[in-house]
C-alpha positions, 0 to 999 in steps of 0.5 A: 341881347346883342345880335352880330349881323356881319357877314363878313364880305372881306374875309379873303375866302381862298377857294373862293378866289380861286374859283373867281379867277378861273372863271374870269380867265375862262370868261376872257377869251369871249372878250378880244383886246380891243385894237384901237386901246393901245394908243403909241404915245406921241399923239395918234388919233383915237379915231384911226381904224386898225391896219387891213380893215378898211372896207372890211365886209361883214362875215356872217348873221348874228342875233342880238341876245340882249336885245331878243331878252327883253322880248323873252322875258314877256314869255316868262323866259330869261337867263339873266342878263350876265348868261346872255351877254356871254352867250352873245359874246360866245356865239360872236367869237365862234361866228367868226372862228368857224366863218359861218353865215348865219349862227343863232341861239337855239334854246336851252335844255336842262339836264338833271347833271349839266345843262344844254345851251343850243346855237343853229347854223346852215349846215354847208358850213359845219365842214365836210362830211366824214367818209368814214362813216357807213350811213344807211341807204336812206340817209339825208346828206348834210344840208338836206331834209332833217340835216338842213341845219347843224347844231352846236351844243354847250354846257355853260355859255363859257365852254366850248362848242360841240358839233353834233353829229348829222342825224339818221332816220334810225335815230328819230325812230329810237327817239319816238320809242324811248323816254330818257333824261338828258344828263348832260353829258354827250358820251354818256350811254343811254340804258333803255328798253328797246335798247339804244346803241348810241350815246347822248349826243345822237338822241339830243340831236334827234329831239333837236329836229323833232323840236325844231320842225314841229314849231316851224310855221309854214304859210299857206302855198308855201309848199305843194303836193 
């Protein structure tokens, strides 16, 4: 009996390359041409520093992801080390797209369509509030209380990241009542009893705050009554 064990790896699969060349067109635009790689031919120095960056100071704080995987994986955690590089190299572009001072990797939660990659920075950079918006008389302004922070959310390390919106104590309220999978989809209106009037967006945000100050660790005297 003869047995054909190719698998044929070189056949030319056209939606297979297709979708590869997207994906690495998508992927590129967290990977910035490197200054220093166009040399003008006549003998530049390879060491010469690209023109207005002398004494340049550091825009903001940023984690490093692959250096923090190997700590994770201890914790049986580990989104592989291609997802965290682009993550990392995601999380750097928007650090210096948004001018933040500090922006780091929040977690990940899974979603039963797409899943939710979180960053977290101080909210005084998320911009300015939108005067727009009626919020009630009980509300914690952005930088204070439960709006300490702001949050970015995205579905895969390549797209792009969405504010969330600031969070009101009615939206903790209705995330202690409900029970509801997160789609994936941040539009996308939640049918539940008590009825919810907002969409997905809000309830992730408030169990985002629930999370992060329920695992928050306070050293004793820290804080007084």
């Amino acid at each position: 009996m003869k047995l054909d064990l190719s698998n044929h790896y070189s056949k030319n699969n056209e939606h297979t390359a297709k979708s590869t060349s997207n994906f690495i067109k998508q992927a590129s635009t967290h990977f910035p041409a490197n200054p220093l790689a166009a040399q003008v031919e006549g003998g530049d120095d390879a060491d010469a520093q690209p023109e207005g960056n002398e004494g340049a100071a550091p825009i903001g704080f940023m984690p490093d992801l692959r250096a923090d995987a190997a700590i994770f994986q201890w914790a049986g955690i580990n989104f592989g080390e291609y997802d965290t590089l682009l993550l990392q190299k995601s999380l750097n572009s928007y650090l210096v797209k948004l001018k933040l001072q500090v922006y780091v990797f929040g977690g990940k939660i899974l979603g039963t369509e797409r899943d939710y990659y979180i960053a977290e920075a101080n909210a005084e950079t998320a911009g300015v509030e939108s005067e727009d918006v009626e919020r009630p008389a009980n509300f914690e302004s952005r930088g204070q209380g439960v709006n300490t922070f702001a949050y970015w959310v995205a579905n895969s390390p390549t797209d792009q990241w969405v504010l969330l919106p600031d969070l009101t104590p009615e939206d903790i309220k209705a995330s202690r009542e409900i029970k509801y999978k997160l789609s994936g989809n941040l539009e996308k209106s939640i049918i539940t009893n008590p009825y919810y009037h907002k969409t997905e967006k809000n309830y992730l945000r408030a169990q985002i705050a629930r999370i992060s100050f329920s695992t928050t660790l306070v050293a004793k005297g820290m804080y007084r009554l």
